[in-house]
N, C-alpha and C positions, 0 to 999 in steps of 0.2 A: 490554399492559403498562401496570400502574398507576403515574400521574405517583412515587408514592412509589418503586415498585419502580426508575424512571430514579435517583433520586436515593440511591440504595442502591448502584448501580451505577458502576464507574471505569470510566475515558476510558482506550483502550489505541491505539496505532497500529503498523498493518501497513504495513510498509514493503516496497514489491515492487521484488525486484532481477532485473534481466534479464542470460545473460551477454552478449550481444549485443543490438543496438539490434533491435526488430525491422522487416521489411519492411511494407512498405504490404501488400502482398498480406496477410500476415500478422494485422498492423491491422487491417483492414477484416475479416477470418472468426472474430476472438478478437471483435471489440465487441458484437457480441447475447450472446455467452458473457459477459461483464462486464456486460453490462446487466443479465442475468439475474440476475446471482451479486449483485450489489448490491443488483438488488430485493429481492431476498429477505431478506438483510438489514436491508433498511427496510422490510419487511412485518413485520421481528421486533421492530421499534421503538427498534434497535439501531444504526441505522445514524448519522452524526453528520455525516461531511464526507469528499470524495472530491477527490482533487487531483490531475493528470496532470503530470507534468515534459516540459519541454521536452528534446527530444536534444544542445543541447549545455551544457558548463559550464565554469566558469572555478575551477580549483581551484586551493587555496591552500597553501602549507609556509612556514617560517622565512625560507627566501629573498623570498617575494612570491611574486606573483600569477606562477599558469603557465596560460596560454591550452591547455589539453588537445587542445582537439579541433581537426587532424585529427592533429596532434603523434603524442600519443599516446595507445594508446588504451586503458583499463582494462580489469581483466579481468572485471568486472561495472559495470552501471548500477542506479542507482536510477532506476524510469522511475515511480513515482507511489506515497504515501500515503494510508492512508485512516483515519477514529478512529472506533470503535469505543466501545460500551456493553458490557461485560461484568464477570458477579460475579467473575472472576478469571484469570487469565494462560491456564488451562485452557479457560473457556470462551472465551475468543477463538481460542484454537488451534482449536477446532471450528469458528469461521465461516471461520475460513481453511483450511479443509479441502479445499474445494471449488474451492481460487480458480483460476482460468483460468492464470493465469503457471506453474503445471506443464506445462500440453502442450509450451510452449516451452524447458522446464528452466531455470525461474525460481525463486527460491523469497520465501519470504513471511517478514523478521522482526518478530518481535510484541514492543513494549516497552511498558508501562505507563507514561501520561504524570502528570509529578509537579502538578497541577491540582486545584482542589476536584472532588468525584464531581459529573458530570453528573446 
């Protein structure tokens, strides 16, 4: 992909939500599956930045701060983001086609970040 072709292209980020944290077991047989599905991505020249969250958080309402975890527990996680180069909402849906957080019945949301195009 030619440098123009980057700058033709918007910044999108896939937000993966898990409904359950996963196991280590788990971790550990999904991470070559995400190295893969990444690379590929960065072989497409598309790839931008990859972030993993930590499994706990402290989330927030009207009242103040409420300490969640092991409280309570949501009925999904966001367990990591990633930003993306694509000509439009469609083709991003295509890189996440593939993404690993299905075998675990995870799914992937795609927003368009409001940013000059990469």
């Amino acid at each position: 992909m030619s440098r123009n072709q980057h700058y033709q292209q918007e910044a999108y980020m896939l937000l993966f939500q898990n409904p359950a944290l996963p196991t280590v077991e788990t971790f550990c047989y999904e991470e070559d599956q995400w190295q893969n599905w990444i690379g590929g991505i960065a072989a497409q020249g598309r790839f931008v930045a990859f972030r993993q969250l930590a499994d706990n958080s402290i989330w927030c309402n009207e009242q103040g701060l409420h300490n969640v975890w092991p409280l309570q527990q949501p009925q999904s996680s966001i367990s990591g983001t990633m930003v993306v180069r694509a000509a439009n909402a469609n083709s991003a849906r295509q890189l996440a086609a593939d993404c690993p957080i299905y075998q675990s019945g995870g799914i992937v949301e795609i927003r368009r970040l409001l940013l000059p195009k990469l």
